[in-house]
ZASEZA-108053 format. One record per atom (N, C-alpha, C, O, CB): residue number from 1; residue in one letter; y, z, x. Coordinates in Angstrom, 3 decimals, always signed. Glycine has a CB too. Example, Ala and Ser with C-alpha at 12.3 -4.5 7.8 and 13.67 -1.06 7.14 Angstrom:
BEGIN
{1; A; {-5.690; +7.800; +13.190}}
{1; A; {-4.500; +7.800; +12.300}}
{1; A; {-3.300; +7.800; +13.200}}
{1; A; {-3.319; +8.465; +14.236}}
{1; A; {-4.473; +9.046; +11.308}}
{2; S; {-2.250; +7.080; +12.850}}
{2; S; {-1.060; +7.140; +13.670}}
{2; S; {+0.030; +7.870; +12.900}}
{2; S; {+1.138; +8.039; +13.409}}
{2; S; {-0.598; +5.725; +14.084}}
//
This chain:
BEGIN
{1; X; {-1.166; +0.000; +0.840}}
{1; X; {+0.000; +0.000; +0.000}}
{1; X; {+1.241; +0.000; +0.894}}
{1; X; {+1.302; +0.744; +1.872}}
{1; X; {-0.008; +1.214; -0.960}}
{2; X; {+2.360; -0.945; +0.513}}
{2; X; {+3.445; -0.915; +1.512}}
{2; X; {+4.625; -0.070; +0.303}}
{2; X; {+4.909; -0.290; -0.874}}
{2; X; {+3.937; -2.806; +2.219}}
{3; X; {+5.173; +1.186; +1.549}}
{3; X; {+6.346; +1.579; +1.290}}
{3; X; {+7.587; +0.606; +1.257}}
{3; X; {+7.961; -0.232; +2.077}}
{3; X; {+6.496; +2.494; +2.111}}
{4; X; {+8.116; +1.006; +0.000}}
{4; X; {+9.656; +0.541; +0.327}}
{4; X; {+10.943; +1.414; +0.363}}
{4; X; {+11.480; +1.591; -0.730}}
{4; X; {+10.010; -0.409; -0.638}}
{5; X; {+11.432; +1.900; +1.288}}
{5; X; {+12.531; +2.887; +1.505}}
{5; X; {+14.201; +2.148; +0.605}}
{5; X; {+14.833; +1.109; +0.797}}
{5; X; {+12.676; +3.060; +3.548}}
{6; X; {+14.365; +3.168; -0.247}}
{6; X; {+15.404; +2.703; -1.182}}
{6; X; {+16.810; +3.455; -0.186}}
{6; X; {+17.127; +4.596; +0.153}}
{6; X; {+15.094; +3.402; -3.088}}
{7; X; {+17.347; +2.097; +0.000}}
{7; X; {+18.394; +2.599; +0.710}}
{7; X; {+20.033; +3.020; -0.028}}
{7; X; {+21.124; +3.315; +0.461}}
{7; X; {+18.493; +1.528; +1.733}}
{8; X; {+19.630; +2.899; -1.114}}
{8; X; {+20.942; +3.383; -1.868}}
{8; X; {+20.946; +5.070; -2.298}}
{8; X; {+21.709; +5.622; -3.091}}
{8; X; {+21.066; +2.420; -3.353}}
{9; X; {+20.034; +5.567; -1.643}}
{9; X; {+20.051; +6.932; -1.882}}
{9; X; {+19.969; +7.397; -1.039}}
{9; X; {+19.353; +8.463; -1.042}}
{9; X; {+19.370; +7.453; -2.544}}
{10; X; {+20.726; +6.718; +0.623}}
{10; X; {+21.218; +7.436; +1.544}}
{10; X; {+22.449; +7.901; +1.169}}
{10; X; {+22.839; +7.825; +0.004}}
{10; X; {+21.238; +6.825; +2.652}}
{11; X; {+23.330; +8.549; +2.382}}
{11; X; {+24.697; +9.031; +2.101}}
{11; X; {+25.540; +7.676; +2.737}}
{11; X; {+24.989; +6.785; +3.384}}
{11; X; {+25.062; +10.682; +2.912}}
{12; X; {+26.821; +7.720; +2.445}}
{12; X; {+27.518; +6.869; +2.824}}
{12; X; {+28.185; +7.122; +4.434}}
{12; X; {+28.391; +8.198; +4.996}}
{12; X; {+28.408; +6.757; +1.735}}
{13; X; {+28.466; +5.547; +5.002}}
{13; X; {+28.965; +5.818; +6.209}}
{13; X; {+30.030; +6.524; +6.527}}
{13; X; {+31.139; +6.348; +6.023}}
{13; X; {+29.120; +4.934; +6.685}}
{14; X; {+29.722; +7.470; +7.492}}
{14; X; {+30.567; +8.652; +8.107}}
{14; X; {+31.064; +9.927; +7.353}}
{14; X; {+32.110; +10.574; +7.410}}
{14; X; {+31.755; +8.085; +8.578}}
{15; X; {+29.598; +10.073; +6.426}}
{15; X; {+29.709; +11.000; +5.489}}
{15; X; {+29.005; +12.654; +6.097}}
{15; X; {+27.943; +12.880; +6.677}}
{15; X; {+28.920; +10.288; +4.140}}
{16; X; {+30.181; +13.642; +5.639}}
{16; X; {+29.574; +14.725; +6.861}}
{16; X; {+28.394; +14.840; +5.512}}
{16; X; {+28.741; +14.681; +4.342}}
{16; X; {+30.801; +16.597; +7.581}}
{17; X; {+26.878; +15.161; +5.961}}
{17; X; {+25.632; +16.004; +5.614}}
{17; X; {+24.775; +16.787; +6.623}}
{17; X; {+24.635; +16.676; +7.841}}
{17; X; {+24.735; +15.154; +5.018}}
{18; X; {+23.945; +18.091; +5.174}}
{18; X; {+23.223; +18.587; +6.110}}
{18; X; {+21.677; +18.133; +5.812}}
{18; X; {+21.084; +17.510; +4.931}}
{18; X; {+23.487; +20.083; +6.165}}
{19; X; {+21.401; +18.706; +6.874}}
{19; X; {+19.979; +18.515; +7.001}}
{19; X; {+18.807; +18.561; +7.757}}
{19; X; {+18.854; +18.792; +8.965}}
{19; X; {+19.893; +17.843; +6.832}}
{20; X; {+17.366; +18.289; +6.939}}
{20; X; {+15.930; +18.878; +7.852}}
{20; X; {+15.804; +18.159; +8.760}}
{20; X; {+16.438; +17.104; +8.774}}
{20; X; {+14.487; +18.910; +7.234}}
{21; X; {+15.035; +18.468; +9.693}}
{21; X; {+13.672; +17.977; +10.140}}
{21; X; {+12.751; +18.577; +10.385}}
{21; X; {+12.799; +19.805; +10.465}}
{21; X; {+13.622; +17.417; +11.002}}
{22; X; {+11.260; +17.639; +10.640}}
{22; X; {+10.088; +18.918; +9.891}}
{22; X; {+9.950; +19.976; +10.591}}
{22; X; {+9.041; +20.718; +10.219}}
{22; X; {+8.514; +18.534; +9.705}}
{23; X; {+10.826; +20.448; +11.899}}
{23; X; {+10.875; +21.400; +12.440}}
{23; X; {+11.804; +22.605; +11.705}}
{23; X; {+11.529; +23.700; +11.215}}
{23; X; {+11.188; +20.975; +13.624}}
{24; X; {+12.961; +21.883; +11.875}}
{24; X; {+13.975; +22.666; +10.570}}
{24; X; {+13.187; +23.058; +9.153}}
{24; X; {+13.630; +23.970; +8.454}}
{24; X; {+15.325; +21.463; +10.006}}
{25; X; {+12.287; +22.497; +8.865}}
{25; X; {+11.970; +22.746; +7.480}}
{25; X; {+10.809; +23.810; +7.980}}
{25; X; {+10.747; +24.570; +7.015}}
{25; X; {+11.488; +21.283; +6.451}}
{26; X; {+10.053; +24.185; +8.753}}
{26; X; {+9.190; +25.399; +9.239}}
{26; X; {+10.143; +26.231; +9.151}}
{26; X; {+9.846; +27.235; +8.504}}
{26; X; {+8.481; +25.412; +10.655}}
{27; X; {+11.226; +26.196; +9.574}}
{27; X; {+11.981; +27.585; +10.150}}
{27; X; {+13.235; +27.963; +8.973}}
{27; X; {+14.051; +28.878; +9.088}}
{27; X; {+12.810; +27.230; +11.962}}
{28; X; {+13.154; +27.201; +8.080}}
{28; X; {+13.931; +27.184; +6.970}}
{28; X; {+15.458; +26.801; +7.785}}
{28; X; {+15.962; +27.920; +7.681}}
{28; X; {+13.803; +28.739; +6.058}}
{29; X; {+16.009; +26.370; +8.167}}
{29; X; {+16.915; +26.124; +8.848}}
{29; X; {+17.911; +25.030; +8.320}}
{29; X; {+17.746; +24.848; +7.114}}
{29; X; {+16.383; +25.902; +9.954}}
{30; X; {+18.986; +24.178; +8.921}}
{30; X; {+19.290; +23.165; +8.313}}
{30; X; {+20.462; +23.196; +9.239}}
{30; X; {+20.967; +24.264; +9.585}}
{30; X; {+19.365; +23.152; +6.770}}
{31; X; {+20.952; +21.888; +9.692}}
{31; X; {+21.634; +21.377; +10.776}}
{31; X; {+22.837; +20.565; +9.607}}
{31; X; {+22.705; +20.513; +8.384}}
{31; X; {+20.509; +20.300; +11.988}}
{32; X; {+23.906; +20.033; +10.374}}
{32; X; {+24.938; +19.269; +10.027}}
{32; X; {+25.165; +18.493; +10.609}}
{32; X; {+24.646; +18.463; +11.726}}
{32; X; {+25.818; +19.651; +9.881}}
{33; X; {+26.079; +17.400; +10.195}}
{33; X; {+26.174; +15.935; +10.934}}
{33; X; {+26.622; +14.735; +10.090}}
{33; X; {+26.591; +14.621; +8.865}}
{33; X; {+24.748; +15.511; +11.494}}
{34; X; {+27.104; +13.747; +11.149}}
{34; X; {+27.861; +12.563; +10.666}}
{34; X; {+26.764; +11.745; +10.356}}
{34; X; {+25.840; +11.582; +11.153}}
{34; X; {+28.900; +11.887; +11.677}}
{35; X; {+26.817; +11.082; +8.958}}
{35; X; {+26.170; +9.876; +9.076}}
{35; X; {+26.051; +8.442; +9.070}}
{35; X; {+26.534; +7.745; +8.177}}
{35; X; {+25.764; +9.976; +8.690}}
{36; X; {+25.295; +7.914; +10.237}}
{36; X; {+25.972; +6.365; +10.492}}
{36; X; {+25.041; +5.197; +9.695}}
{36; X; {+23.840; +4.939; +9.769}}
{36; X; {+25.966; +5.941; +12.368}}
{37; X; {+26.158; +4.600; +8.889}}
{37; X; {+24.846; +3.687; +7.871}}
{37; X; {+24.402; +2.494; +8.856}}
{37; X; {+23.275; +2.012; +8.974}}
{37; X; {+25.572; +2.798; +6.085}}
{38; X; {+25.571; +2.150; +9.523}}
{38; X; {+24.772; +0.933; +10.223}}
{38; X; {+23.667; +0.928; +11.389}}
{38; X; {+23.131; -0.055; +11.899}}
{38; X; {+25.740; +0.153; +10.772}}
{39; X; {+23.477; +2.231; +11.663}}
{39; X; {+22.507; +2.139; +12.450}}
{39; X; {+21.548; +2.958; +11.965}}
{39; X; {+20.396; +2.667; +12.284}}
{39; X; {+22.823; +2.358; +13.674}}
{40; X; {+21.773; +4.223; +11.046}}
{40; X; {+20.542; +4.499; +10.044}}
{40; X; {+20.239; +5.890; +10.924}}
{40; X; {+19.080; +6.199; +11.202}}
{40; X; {+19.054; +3.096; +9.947}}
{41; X; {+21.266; +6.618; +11.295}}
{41; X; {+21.173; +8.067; +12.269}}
{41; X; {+22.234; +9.044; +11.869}}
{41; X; {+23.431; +8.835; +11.674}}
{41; X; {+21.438; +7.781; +13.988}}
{42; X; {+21.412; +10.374; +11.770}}
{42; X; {+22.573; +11.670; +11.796}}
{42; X; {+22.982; +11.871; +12.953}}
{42; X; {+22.111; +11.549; +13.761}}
{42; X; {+22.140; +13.074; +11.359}}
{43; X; {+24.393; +12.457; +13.684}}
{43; X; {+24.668; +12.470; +14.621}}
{43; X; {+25.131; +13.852; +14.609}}
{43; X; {+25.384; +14.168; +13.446}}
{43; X; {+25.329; +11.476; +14.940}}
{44; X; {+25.354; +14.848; +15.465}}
{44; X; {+25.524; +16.412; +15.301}}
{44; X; {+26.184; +16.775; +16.244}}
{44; X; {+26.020; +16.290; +17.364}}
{44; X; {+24.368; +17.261; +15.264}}
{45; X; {+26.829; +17.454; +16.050}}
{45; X; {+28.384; +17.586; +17.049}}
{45; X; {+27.995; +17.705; +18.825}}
{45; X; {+28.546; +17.219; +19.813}}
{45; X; {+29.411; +19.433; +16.518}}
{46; X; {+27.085; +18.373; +18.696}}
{46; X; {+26.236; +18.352; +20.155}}
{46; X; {+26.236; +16.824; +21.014}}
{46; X; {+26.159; +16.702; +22.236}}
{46; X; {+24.466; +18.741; +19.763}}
{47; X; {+26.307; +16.116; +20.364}}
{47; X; {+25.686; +14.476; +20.332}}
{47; X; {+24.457; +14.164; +20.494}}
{47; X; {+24.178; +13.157; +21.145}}
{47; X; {+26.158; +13.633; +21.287}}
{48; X; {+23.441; +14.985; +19.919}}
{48; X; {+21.701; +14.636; +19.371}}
{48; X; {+22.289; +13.897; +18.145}}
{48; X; {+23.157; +14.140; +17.306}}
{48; X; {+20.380; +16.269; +18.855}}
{49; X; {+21.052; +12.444; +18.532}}
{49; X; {+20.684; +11.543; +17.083}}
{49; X; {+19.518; +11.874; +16.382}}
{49; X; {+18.509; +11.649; +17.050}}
{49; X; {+20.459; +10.019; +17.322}}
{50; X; {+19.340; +12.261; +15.434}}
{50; X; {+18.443; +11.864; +14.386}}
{50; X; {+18.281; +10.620; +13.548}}
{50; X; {+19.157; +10.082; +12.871}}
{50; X; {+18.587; +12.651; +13.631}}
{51; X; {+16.872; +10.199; +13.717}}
{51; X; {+16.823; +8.577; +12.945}}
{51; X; {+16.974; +9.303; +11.249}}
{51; X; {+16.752; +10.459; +10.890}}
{51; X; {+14.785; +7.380; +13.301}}
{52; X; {+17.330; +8.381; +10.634}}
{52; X; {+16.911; +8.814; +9.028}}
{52; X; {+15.827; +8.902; +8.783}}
{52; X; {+15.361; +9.900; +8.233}}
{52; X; {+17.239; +8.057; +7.995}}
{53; X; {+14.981; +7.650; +9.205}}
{53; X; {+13.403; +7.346; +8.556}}
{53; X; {+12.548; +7.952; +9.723}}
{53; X; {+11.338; +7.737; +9.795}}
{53; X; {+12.947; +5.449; +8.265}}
{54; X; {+13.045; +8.510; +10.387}}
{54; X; {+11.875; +8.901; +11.704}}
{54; X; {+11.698; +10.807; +11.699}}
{54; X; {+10.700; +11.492; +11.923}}
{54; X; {+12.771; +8.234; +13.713}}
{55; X; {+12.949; +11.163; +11.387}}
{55; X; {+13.572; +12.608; +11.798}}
{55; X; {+13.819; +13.518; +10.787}}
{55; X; {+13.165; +14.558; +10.723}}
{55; X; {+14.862; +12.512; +12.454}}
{56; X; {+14.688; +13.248; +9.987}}
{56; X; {+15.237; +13.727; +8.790}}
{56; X; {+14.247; +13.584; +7.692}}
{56; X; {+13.656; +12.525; +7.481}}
{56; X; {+16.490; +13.034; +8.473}}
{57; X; {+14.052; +14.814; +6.903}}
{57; X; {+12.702; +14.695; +5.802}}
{57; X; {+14.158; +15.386; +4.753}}
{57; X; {+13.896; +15.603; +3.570}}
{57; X; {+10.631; +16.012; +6.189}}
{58; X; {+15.117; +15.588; +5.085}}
{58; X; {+15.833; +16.181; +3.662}}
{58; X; {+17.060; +15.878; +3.996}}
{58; X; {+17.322; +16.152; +5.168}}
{58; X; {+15.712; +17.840; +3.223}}
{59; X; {+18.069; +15.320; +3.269}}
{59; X; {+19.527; +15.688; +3.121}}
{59; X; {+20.232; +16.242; +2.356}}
{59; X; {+19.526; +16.534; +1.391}}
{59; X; {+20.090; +15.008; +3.130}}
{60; X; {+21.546; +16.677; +2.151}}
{60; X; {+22.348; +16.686; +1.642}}
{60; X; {+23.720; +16.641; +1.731}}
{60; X; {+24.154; +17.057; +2.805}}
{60; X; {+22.075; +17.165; +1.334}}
{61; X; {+24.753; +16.163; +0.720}}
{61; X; {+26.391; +16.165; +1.228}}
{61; X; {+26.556; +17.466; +1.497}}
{61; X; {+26.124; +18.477; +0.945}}
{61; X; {+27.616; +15.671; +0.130}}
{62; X; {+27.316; +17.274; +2.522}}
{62; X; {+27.770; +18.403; +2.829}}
{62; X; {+29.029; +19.006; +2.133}}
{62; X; {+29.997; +18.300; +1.848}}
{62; X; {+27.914; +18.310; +4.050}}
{63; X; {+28.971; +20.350; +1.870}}
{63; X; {+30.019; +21.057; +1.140}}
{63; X; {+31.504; +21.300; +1.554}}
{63; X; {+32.258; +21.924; +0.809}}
{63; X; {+29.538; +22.211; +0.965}}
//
């Protein structure tokens, strides 16, 4: 069966969100960050990338 990743229910470009990864989600945790649509990565003030489809298992806008 082939996935299809719906890309309209990302966030918009250079939109601050937070969010998992499945490490963050063990530790209940949750990080913040810019997100870049054209290349499909959270970016976090540190300057670590997270892919969307590789890294990130949760988002949300940030408050």
């Amino acid at each position: 069966m082939e996935v299809k990743l719906d890309k309209t229910t990302l966030p918009q470009h250079q939109q601050q969100v937070v969010f998992q990864t499945v490490v963050d989600e063990e530790y209940g945790t949750w990080q913040e960050g810019i997100y870049n649509s054209r290349d499909e990565y959270i970016r976090i003030a540190k300057g670590d990338i997270y892919d969307m489809w590789g890294d990130v298992v949760r988002w949300e806008p940030a408050v």
